[in-house]
N, C-alpha and C positions, 0 to 999 in steps of 0.2 A: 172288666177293666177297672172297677170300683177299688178292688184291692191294689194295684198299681199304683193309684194314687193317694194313696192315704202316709206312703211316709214324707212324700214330698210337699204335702197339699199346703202346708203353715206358709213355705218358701215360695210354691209356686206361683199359687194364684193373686197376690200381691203384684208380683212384677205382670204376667200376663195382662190383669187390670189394668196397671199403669198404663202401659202402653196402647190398648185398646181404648182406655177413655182420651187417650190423647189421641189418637185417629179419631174417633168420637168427634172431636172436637176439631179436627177439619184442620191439624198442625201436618199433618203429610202434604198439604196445599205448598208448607213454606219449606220445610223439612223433611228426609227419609226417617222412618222409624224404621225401627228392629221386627222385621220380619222374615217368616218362609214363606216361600212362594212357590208353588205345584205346578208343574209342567210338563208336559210329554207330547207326544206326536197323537194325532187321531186314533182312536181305537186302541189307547196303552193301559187300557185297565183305572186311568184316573179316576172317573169319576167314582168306581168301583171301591176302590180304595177312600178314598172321601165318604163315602157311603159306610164302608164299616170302622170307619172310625166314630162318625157322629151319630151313627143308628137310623140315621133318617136317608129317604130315597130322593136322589140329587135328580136332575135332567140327562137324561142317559141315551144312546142309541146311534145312528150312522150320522154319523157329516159331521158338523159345530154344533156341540149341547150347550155347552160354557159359553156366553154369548159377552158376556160383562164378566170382566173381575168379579170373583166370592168374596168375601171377607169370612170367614167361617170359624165364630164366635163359637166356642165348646167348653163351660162350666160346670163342672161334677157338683152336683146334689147330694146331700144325706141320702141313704137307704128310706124308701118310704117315701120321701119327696116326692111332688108330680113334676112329669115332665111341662119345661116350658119354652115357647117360640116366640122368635119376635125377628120379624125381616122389615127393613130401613133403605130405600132408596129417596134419589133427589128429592128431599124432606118429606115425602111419604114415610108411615111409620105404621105397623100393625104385628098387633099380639097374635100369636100362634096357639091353640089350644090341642092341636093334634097331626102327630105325627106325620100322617097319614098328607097333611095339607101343604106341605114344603115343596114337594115339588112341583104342584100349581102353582103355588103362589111366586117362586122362580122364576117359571117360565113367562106368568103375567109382566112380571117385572121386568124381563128382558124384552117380553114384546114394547111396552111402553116404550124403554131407555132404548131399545138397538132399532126397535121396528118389528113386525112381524114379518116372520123367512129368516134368511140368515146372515142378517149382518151384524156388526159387532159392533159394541159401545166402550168408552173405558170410564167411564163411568162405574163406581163401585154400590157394589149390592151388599150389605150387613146383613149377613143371618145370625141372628143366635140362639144358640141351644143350651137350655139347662137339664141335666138330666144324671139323676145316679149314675147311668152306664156310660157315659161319656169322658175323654180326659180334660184337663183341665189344658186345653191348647188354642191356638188362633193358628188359622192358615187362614193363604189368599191361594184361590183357587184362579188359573187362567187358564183361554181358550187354548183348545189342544190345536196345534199345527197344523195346518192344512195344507199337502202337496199341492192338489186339484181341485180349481174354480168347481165347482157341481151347478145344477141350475139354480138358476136364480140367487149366483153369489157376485159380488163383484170379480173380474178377472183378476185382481191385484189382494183378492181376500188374504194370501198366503205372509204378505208382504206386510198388511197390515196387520196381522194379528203377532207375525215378529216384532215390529215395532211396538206393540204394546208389552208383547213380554220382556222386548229387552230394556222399557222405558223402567222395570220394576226389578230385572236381575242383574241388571249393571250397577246401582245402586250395592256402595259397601255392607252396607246396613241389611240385607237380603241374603238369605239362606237359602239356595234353589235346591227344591224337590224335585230331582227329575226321575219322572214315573216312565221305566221302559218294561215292555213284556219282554218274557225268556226264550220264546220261540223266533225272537227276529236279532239279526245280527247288531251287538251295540256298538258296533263304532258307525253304524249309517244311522241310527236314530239322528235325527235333529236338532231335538229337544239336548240332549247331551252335547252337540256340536256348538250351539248357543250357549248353556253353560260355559263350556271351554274357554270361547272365546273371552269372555268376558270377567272368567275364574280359573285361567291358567294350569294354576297348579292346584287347582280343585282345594281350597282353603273351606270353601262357603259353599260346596257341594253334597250333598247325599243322594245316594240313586237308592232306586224304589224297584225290584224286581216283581215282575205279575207273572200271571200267567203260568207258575210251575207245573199245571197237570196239561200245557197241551207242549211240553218240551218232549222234541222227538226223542224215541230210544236210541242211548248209545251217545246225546250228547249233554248228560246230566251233567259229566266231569268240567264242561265247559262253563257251566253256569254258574256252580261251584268256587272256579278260579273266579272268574268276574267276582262273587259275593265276598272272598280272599281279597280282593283289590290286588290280584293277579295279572289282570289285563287292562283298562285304563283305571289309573290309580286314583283314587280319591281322598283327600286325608280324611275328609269326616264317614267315609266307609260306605258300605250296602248294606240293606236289609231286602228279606223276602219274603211277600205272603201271597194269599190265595184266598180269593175273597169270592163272592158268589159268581157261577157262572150263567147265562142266559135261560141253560133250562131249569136249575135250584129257583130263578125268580119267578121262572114259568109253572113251578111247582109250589110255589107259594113256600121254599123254604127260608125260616126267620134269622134276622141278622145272628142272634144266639147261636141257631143251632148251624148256622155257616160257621162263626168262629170256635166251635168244637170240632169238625169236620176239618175243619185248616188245623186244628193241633194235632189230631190224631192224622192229618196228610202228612205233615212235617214229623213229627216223632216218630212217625211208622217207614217212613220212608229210607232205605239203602242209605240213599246218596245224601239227603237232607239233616238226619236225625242230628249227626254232628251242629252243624247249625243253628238246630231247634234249642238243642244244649246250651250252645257258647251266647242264647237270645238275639242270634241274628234272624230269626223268621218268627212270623205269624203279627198278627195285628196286635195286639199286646202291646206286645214287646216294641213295634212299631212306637206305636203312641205314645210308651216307657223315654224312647230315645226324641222322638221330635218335642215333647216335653222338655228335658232335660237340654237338650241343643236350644229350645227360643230361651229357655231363662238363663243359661249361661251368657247367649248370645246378647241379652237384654242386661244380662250385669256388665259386661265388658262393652256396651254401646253406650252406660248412661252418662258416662263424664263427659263423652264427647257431645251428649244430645246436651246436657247441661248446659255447655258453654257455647254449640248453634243455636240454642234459644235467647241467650244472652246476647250474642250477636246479632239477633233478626230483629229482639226489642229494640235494640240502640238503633239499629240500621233504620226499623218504623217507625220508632218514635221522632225519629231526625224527620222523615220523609213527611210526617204530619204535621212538625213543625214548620216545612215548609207550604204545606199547605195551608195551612191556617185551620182555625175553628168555623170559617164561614160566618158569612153577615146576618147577625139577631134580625127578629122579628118587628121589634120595638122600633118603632119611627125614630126616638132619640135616639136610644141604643146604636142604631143602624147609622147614626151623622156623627155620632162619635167615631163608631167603627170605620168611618169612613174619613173622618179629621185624621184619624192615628193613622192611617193606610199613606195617604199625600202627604202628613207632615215628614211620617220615618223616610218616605221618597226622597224628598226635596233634602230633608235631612244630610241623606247619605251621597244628592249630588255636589252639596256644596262641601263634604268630606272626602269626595273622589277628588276632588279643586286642591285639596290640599294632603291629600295622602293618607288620610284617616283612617282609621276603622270602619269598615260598613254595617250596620246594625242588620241590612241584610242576610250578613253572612257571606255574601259573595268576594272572592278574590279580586278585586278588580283593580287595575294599576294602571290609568290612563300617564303617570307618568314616566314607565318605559317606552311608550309609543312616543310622546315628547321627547326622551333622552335624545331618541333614534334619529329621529327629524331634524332635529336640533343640531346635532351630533354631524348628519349630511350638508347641514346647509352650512357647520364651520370649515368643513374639509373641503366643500365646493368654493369657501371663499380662498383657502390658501392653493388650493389647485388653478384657480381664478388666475391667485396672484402669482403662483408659479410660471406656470405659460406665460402669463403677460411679460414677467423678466425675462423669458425668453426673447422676444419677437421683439422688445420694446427698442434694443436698438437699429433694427432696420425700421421699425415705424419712426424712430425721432430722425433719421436721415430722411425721409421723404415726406417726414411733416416739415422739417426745419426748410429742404427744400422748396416743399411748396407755400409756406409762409411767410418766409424771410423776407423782409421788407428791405429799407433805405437801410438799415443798423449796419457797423462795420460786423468784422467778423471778430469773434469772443464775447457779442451780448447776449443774453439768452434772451431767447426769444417767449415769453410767458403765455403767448396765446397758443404756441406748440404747447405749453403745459398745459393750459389750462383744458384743450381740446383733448391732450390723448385721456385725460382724467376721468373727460366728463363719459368719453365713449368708454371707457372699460367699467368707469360704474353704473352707467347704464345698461349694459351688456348682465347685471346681477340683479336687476327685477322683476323680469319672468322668474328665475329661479330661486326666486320670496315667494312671490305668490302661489309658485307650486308646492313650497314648503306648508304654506294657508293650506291650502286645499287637500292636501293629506293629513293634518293634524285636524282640519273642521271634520273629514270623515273618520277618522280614528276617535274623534271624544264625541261624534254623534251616536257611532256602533255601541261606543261605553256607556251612556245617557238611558240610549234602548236597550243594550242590555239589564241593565239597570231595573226599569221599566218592567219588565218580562219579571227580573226576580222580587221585583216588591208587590206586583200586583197578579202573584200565580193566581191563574184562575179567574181572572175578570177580562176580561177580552176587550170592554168598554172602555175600561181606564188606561189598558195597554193603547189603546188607537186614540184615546183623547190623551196621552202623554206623549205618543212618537208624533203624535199633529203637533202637538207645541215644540217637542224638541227640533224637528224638521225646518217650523219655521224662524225658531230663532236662531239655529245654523246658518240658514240664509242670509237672516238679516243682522248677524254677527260677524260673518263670512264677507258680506259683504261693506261694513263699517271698516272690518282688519284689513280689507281690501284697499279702501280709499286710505285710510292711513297711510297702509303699506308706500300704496304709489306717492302721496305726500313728503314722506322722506324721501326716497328717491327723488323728488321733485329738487328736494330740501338741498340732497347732496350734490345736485348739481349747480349747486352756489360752492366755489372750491374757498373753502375754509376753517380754519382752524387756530385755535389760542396760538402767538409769535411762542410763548414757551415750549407749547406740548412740539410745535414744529421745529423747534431749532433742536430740542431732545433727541424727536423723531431724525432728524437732517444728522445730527454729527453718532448716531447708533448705527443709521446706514454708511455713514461715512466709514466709520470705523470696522463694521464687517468688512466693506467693499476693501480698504487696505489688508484685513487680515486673508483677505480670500486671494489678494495679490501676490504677498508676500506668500502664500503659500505656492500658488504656479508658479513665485518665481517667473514669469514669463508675461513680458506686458507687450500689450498690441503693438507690432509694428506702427511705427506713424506713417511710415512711408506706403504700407497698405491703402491708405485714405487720400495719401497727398496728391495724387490724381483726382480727388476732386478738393478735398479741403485742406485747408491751411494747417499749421500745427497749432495757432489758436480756436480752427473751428474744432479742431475733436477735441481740445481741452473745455471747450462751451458744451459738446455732445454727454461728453464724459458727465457735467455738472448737471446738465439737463436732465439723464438717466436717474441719476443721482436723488434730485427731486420726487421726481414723479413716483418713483418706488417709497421715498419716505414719505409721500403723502399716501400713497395706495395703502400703507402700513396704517397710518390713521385711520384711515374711512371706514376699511374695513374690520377693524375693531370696533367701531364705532356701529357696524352694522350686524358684526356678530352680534351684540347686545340688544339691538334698539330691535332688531326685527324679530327674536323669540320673544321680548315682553310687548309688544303688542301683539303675535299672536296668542300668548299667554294669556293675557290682560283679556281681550274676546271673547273668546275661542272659550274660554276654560273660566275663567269669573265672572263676567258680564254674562254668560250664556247662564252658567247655576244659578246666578241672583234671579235674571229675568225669569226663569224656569221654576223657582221657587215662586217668585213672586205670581206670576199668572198661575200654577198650580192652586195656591192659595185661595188668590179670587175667585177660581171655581167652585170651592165649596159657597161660594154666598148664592150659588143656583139651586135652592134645595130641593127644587121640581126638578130638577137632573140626577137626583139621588138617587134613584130605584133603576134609573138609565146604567149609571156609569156603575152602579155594585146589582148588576144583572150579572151572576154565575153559571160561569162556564158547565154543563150538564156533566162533560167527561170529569170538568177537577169534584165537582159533588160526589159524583160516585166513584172515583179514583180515593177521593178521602172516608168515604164510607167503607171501601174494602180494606183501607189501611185502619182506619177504625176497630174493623171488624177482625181483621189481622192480630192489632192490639189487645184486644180482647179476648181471643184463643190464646194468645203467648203468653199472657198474664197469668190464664189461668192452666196454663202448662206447666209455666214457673212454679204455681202453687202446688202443684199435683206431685211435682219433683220436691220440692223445701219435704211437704209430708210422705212423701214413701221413709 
């Protein structure tokens, strides 16, 4: 296999590196890389074939050998070179001096990561092999498929040993190797079934035929068409080899002289030699093509890996921004870091007051939740005063009724006005202080949220901030409260400038004739004159009159007054106080170590984004120099 690689080798092993020191380095944690990945059903000749590609003896025999993901590092050597090993699990790392030792040292490692017996890890195992005879390739090796639990497997082994290969062939970036022998029918392999689903139209597929010398007589022609892409089609094709079978190992024959044995089976053979020709069989030739397939695969994957790197930096680096560097060591250091923490706070609540920018970063708009509110309690006043036009002239007939004193008939009666006034503006101060109590809880949710994004990761300072936001809600809440009902108090003294009121008086005057003149149709008198004179509904009529151009006052008057004192509160008085006692807690400095006590999870959440950062940077680097 030395001479295969030698016109490719300047091209090849450049890209292979790349991408292997990038798994190296733990970027397939954030990212797919460009890989093939091996797979077949129990007993398909895989490991066999992984064997005479790398020259070395894999875990081999009945049930689950592949226990763990492979990763199977293969870098060609000068002529003369010694062979060299080196196998890498969960930060275990150890050199290989001889051949002979891979597959103990395998199966130790699968014992550790899966257990000992046979359950499976996905957990990935590095081997690498350097060695003149070897090609210059990277496969991941995965557990072969299992129909049936055996003893001592989980019931569900089957299940999860597909989730793990489809966690690695579903990925675009994967090339599946599905390894089937020639003696079993392939459209029921599984292994191929899996591929399918996942690779359709066979873009990212190769199959791997085994097995040719126990194909029955008479159905060579059959295996043939499959190798043709005659029968399920694959665009990236078949090949075929024949690699040692159970008694050649029991004979102690060498991986060498297996692969002269496979040339001279293939070249000698009827049905095959065509094949042998066109380099669809033997290991070689194998090697030739899954060579040529990852670095193709690896030149056409790299713009895109390019630009997911670029993306996962911006995406970490934002995410550690949010977390911060964590609080110094240094006793000063640590009361600065903790001045700047509560100042940018308080900072950004008295810029939420006014619409600002948040140096948080966070969106936060406590003034659409005001528009809202605001927005209800002006439509609840003119719906208020809707209804009331309605109903008001059966109310001033059995106010004037029940009030009317000694006065002849045509004086208006002003304590009918002044009573129906006070009860309809009375009737709109529950529906204030409901309007309080949904703005006190909308800019308390904004304060704590707040809270949460200025202080990620301190738990202390989040519950010593929402302790003080809570209680001057309360006691804001409740200031805007007595106000509130003070006006109310206030409106129920009926009063108003003689100008704004004669304004208001001859603007309703003048609707109320334009609305006349439009119905054309004025109240019968003689409807009324069973009980009242044609001067008492000419009193009614002026009465009506009034009280709606005062109700027009008031409640402009109350559209304003009652969003700026809950404004006023709610939303400035709350920031300052909040500011202000913030402040004075930094004069506790034996509270210091209390309130920047760090949360365990955000340390080590920002240590693996750290750590993140760190692999991508030097991903980035690995890519700038290819």
């Amino acid at each position: 296999m030395a001479t295969l690689n030698q016109q490719y080798e300047e091209k090849v092993r450049p890209c292979i590196d790349l991408i292997d020191s990038l798994r190296s380095l733990g970027v397939e944690k954030d990212l797919a890389l460009p890989a093939i990945a091996v797979i077949g059903d129990q007993s398909s000749g895989k490991s066999s074939v992984l064997e005479a590609l790398s020259g070395v003896a894999l875990p081999r025999g009945s049930g689950i050998v592949t226990r763990c993901p492979l990763e199977l590092k293969m870098k060609r050597k000068k002529e003369g070179e010694e062979w060299y090993g080196k196998i890498s699990y969960q930060g275990c790392e150890e050199e290989l001096d001889d051949p002979s030792d891979v597959e103990k040292k395998i199966r130790k490692a699968q014992d550790e990561m899966a257990g000992v017996g046979v359950g499976i890890s996905d957990d990935l195992i590095s081997l690498e092999i350097a060695s003149p005879d070897v090609p210059d390739l990277t496969l991941i090796d995965l557990p072969g498929i299992a129909r049936v639990a055996v003893k001592g497997q989980p019931e569900d082994i089957g299940k999860q040993i597909k989730a793990l290969i489809q966690r690695f062939i579903t990925r675009q970036e994967t090339i599946s190797l599905v390894v089937v022998p020639c003696n079993v029918d392939i459209a029921t392999t599984e292994a191929l079934k899996m591929a399918q689903e996942v690779d359709p139209e066979g873009e990212r597929t190769l199959g791997i035929l085994t097995k040719p010398d126990l194909v029955d007589k008479g159905t060579e022609d059959t295996v043939v068409e499959i190798i043709r892409n005659e029968v399920i089609h694959l665009k990236k094709g078949y090949m075929i080899v024949r690699c040692r079978g159970q008694k050649e190992i029991t004979d102690d024959v060498s991986l060498t002289e297996a692969l002269e044995r496979e040339k001279a089976f293939f070249r000698d053979h009827v049905h095959s030699h065509a094949l042998y020709n066109e380099g669809q069989a033997t290991v070689p030739k194998l090697a030739e093509k899954l060579t040529l397939e990852l670095v193709h695969h690896i030149e056409r994957s790299l713009p895109r890996l390019e630009e997911q790197i670029e993306d996962k930096l911006a995406q970490t680096q934002a995410e550690l921004e949010r977390y911060g560097s964590g609080p110094p060591s240094d006793a000063a250091e640590k009361l600065f870091f903790l001045i700047d923490k509560v100042t940018a706070f308080t900072q950004d609540a008295i810029s939420l007051t006014t619409g600002e920018e948040l140096k948080c970063g966070d969106k936060l708009n406590v003034f659409s939740a005001l528009r809202r509110e605001f927005a209800k309690w002006n439509t609840h006043l003119d719906y208020s005063g809707e209804k009331f036009n309605k109903r008001i002239e059966k109310e001033v007939e059995n106010y004037e009724e029940k009030y009317r004193g000694r006065e002849l008939p045509g004086f208006i009666n002003y304590k009918t006005f002044e009573v129906m006034v006070k009860e309809q503006i009375k009737q709109l101060e529950e529906p204030a202080v409901k309007r309080l109590k949904d703005i006190g809880d909308a800019v308390r949710k904004a304060f704590i949220q707040l809270a949460h994004s200025s202080f990620i990761g301190f738990p202390n300072l989040i519950k010593t901030a929402k302790a003080k936001i809570e209680a001057i809600k309360q006691e804001k809440e409740s200031t805007a409260e007595s106000m509130l009902r003070t006006q109310f108090k206030m409106e129920l003294i009926v009063y108003t400038q003689d100008r704004t009121y004669s304004n208001s008086l001859s603007d309703r005057k003048r609707e109320e004739d334009e609305e006349e003149d439009k119905r054309k149709v004025a109240v019968s008198i003689t409807q009324r004159s069973i009980v009242y004179s044609m001067d008492n509904h000419a009193t009614l009529e002026e009465l009506m009159l009034h009280i709606k151009s005062y109700y027009k006052i008031a409640s402009q008057r109350l559209a304003d007054q009652i969003p700026l004192v809950i404004r006023y509160q709610m939303l400035h008085e709350s920031a300052a106080q909040l500011q202000r006692e913030m402040l004075q807690m930094l004069q506790d400095k034996e509270n210091m170590e209390f309130l920047l006590r760090e949360d365990c999870d955000i340390g080590s959440k920002r240590a693996s984004l750290q750590s993140r950062l760190k692999r991508l940077m030097k991903a980035r680097a690995y890519l700038v120099e290819f």
